[in-house]
C-alpha positions as CSV (number, residue, x, y, z in Angstrom):
1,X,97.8,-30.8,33.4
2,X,101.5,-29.1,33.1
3,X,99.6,-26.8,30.5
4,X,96.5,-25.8,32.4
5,X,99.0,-24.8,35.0
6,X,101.2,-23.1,33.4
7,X,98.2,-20.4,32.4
8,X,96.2,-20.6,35.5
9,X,98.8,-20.3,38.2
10,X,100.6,-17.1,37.1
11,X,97.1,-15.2,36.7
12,X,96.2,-17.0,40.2
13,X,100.2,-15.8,41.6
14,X,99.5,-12.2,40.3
15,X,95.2,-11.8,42.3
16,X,97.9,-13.1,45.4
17,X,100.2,-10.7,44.8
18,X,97.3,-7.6,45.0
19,X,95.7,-9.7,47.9
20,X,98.7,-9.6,49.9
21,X,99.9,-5.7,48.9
22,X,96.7,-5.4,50.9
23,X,97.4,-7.2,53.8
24,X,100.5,-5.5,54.3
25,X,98.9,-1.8,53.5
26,X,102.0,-2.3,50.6
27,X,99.3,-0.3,48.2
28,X,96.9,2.2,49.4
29,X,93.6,2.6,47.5
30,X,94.4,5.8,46.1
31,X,97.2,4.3,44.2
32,X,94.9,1.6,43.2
33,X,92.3,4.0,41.9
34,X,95.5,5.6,39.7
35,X,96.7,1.7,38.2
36,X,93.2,1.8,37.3
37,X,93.2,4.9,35.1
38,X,96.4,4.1,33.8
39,X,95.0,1.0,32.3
40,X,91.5,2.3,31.4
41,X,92.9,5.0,29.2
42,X,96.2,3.9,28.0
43,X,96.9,0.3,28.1
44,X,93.8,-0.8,27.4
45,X,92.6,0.8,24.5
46,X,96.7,0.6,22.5
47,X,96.0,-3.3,23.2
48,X,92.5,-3.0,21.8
49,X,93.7,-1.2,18.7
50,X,96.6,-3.4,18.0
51,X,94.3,-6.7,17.7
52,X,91.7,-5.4,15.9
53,X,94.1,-3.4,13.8
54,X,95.8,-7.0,12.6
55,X,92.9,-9.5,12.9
56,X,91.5,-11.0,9.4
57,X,88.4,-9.9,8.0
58,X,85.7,-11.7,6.4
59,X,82.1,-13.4,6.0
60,X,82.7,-15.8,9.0
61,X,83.9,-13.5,10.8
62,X,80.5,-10.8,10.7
63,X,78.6,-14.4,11.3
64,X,80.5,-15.0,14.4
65,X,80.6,-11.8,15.9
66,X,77.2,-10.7,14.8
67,X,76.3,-14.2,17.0
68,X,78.6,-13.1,20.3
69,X,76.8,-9.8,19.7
70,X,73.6,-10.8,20.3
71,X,74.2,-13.6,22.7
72,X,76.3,-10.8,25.0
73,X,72.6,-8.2,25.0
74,X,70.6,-11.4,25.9
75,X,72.6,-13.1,28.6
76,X,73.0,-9.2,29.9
77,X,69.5,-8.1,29.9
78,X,69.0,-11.6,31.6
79,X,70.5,-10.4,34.3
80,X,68.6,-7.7,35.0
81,X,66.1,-10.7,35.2
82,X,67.4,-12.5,37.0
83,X,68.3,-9.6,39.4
84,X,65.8,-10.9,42.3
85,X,67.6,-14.1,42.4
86,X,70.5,-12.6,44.2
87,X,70.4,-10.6,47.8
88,X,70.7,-6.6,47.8
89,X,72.7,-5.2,47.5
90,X,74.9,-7.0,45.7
91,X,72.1,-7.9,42.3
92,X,72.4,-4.4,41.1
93,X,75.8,-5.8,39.3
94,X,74.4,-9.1,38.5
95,X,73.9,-8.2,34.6
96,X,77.6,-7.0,34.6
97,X,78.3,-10.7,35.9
98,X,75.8,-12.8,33.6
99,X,77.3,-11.1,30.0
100,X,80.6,-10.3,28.4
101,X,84.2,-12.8,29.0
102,X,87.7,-12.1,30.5
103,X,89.2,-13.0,26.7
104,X,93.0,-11.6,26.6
105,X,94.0,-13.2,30.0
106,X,92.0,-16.3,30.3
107,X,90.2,-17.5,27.1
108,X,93.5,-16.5,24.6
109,X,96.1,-18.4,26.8
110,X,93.8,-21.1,27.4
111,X,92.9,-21.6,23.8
112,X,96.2,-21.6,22.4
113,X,97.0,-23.9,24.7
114,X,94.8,-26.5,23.3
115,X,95.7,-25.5,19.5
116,X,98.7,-22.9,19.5
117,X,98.9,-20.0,18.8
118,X,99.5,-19.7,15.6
119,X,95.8,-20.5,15.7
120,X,94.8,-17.5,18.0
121,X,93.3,-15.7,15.1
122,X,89.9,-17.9,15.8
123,X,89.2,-16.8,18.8
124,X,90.4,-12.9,18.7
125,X,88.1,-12.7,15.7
126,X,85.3,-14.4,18.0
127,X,86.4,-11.8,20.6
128,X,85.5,-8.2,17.9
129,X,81.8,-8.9,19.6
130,X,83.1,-9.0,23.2
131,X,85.0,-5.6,22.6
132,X,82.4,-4.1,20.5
133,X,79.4,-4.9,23.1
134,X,81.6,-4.3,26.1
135,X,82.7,-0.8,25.4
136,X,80.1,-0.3,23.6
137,X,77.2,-1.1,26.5
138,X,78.8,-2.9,29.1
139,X,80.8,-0.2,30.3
140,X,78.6,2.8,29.6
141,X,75.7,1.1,31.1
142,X,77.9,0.6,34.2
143,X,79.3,3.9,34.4
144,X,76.0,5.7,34.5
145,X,75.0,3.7,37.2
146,X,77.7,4.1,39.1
147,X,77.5,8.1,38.5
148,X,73.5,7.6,39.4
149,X,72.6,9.2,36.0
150,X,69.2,7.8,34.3
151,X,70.4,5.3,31.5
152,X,69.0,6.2,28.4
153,X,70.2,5.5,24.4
154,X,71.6,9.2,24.2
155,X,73.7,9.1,27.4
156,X,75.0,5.9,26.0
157,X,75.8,7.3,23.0
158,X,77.7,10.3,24.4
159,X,79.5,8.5,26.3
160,X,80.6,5.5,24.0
161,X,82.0,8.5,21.9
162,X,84.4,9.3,24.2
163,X,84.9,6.2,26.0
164,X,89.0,5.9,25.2
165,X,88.5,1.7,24.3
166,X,85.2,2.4,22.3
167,X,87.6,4.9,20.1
168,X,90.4,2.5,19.8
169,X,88.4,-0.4,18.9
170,X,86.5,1.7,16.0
171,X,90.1,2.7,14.6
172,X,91.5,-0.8,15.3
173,X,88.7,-2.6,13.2
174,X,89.4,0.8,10.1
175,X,92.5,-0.1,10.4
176,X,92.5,-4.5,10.3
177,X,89.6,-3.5,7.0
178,X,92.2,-1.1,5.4
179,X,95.6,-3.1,6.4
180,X,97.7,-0.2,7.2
181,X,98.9,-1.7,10.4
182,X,100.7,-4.8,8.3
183,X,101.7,-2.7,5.7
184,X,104.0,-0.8,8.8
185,X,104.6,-3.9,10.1
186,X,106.5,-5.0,7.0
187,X,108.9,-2.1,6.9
188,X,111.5,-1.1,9.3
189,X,109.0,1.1,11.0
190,X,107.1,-1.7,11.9
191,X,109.7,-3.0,14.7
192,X,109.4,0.5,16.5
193,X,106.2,0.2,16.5
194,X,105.8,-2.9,18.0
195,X,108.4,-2.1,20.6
196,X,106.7,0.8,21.8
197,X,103.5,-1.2,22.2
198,X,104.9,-4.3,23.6
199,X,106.4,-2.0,26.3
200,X,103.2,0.0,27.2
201,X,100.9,-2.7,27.2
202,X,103.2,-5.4,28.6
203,X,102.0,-4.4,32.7
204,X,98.5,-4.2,31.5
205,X,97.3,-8.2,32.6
206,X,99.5,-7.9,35.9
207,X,98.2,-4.8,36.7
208,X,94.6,-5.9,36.4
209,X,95.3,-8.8,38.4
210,X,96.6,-7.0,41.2
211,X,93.7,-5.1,41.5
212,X,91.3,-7.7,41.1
213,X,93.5,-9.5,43.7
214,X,93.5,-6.0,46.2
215,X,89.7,-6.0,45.6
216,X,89.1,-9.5,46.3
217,X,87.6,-10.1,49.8
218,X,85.5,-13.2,50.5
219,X,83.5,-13.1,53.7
220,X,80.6,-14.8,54.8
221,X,78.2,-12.0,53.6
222,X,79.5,-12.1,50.1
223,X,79.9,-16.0,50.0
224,X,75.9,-16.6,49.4
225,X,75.5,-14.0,46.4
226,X,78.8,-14.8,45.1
227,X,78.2,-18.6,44.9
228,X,74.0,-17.7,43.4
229,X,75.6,-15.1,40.7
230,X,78.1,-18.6,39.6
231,X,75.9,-20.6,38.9
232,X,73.2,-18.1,37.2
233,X,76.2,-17.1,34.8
234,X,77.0,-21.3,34.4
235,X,73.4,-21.6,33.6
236,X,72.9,-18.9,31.4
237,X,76.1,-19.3,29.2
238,X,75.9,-23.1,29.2
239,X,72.4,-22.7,27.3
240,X,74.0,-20.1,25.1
241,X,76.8,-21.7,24.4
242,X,74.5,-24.8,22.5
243,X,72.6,-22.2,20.8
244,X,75.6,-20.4,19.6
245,X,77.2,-24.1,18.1
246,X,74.0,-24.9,16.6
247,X,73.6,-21.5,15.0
248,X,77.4,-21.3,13.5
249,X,77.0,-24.7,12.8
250,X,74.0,-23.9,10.3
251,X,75.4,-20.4,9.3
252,X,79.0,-21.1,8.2
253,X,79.7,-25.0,8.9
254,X,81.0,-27.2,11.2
255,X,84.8,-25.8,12.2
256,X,86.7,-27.7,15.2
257,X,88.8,-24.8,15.8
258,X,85.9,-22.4,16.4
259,X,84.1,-24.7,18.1
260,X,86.8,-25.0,20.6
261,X,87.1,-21.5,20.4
262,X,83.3,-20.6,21.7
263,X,83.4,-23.2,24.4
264,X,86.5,-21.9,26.1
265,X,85.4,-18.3,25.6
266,X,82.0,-18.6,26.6
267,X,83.5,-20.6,29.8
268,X,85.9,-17.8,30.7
269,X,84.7,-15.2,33.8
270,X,83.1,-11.9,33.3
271,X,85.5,-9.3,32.6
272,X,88.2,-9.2,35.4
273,X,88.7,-5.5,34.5
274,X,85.1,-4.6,35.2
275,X,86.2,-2.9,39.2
276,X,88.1,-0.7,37.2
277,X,84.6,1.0,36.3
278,X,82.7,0.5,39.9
279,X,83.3,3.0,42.8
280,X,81.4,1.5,45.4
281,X,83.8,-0.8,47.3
282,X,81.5,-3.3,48.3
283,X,80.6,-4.2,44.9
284,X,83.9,-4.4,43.8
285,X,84.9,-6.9,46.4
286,X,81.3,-8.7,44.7
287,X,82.5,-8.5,41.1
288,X,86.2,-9.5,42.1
289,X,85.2,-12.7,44.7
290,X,82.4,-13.6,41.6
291,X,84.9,-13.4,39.1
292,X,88.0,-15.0,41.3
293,X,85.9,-18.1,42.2
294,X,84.4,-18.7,38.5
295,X,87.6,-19.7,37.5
296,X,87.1,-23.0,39.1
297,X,84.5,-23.6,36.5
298,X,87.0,-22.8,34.2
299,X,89.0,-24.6,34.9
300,X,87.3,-27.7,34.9
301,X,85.9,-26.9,31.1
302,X,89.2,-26.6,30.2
303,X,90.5,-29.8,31.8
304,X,87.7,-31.5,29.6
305,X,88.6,-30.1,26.0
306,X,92.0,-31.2,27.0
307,X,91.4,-34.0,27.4
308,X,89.1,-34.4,24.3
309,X,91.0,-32.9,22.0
310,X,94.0,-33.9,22.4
């Protein structure tokens, strides 16, 4: 119990802290919209980089993320689906709830809490997909929606090309393949370099979950959709989750510590970064309330391998 708090209640401490900077008009919008950039273009993809850039390589790992991969374009074209399910306007985001996991804030501290960290390399290998599909798709999709631009493979495309995370995960994964990250770690060099990037990346999670928090706004209108898109996503991911055991199991073996790995990550919430793509206010309180209140569910999936495994 001490552990699950100890991750949950700082990330919960943090959505307060933007929640109330609202209240108190401590934070205007504008400033919100520039915390936004900030991370989008700089935080984001340096922290993107670095992971790749030092994660392990091999045949489990194209199995696994080959897997994530696909489940991520199924559960996401479910959700254009599954689209009538939830009221207007709010279902023209439900695919950007239904794929894709919050992995660096919620599934990596949860994770290692169940099997330390020096274990983390599981589930940041499991998480290559997640990046890959997310800036990859995800995000353009989005983004072209948002700019009301007909979505088509070329517009994707384009746009992945320049997308500042798409770039950085591409030069993180040359980079893990060719090891010239850990060869600079192991000089002197190496400590600068992780200085520098332990400084610009450390605001990145708080900074998210302030704006997650200053976008958060349950009302009555946004309870029913909110509660609907929940338990499509628990559905969905629940289903995929089995598949994804079954199919790892058969591919590369039974493994406890991936196993743990996939049913904390596939239990995390949508990405909480996502409002940091949407313009339209109302759907960012949507995406923000969704995302805020799925945490209950895990929550409760974590509270369970806790108590199973150890």
């Amino acid at each position: 119990m001490i552990s699950i708090l100890e991750t949950v209640l700082p990330v919960l401490a943090m959505m307060f802290l933007g929640m109330f900077c609202k209240k108190k008009q401590f934070l205007t919008k504008s400033c919100i919209e520039g915390l936004k950039f900030l991370v989008v273009n700089v935080m984001l993809p340096l922290a993107v980089f670095h992971g790749l850039a030092t994660a392990s390589y091999g045949k489990e790992m194209i199995v696994s993320v080959s897997v994530m991969f696909l489940v991520m374009g199924a559960t996401f074209l479910l959700g254009f689906v599954c689209r009538p399910l939830v009221d207007k306007p709010q279902n023209k985001y439900l695919p950007f709830l239904t794929s894709v996991y919050e992995g660096g804030m919620i599934a990596y501290p949860l994770y290692t809490g169940l099997v330390g960290m020096e274990n983390l390399s599981v589930i940041a290998m499991i998480d290559i997909a997640g990046l890959l599909f997310c800036f990859g798709i995800f995000i353009n999709v989005l983004t072209q929606m948002e700019d009301h631009t007909p979505i088509n493979v070329k517009s994707i495309l384009c746009n992945t090309l320049k997308n500042p995370a798409f770039i950085a995960t591409l030069l993180g994964i040359v980079a893990g393949l060719t090891g010239v990250i850990n060869l600079l770690l192991d000089t002197p060099a190496g400590n600068v370099y992780l200085s520098i990037k332990n400084m610009m990346v450390a605001a990145m999670s708080p900074m998210i979950l302030m704006v997650v928090g200053y976008e958060a706004e349950l009302s009555k209108r946004l309870l029913q959709p909110c509660l609907k898109s929940m338990a499509i996503r628990a559905v969905l991911q629940g289903i995929f989750a089995c598949i994804v055991l079954g199919v790892l199991h058969i591919l590369i073996g039974k493994n406890e510590l991936m196993d743990i790995a996939i049913l904390v990550y596939m239990s995390a919430p949508g990405s909480l970064g996502i409002q940091s793509f949407v313009k339209d206010e109302d759907g960012c309180k949507y995406l923000a309330s969704t995302n805020s209140l799925y945490m209950m569910l895990t929550i409760i999936v974590y509270a369970m391998l806790s108590f199973v495994y150890r």
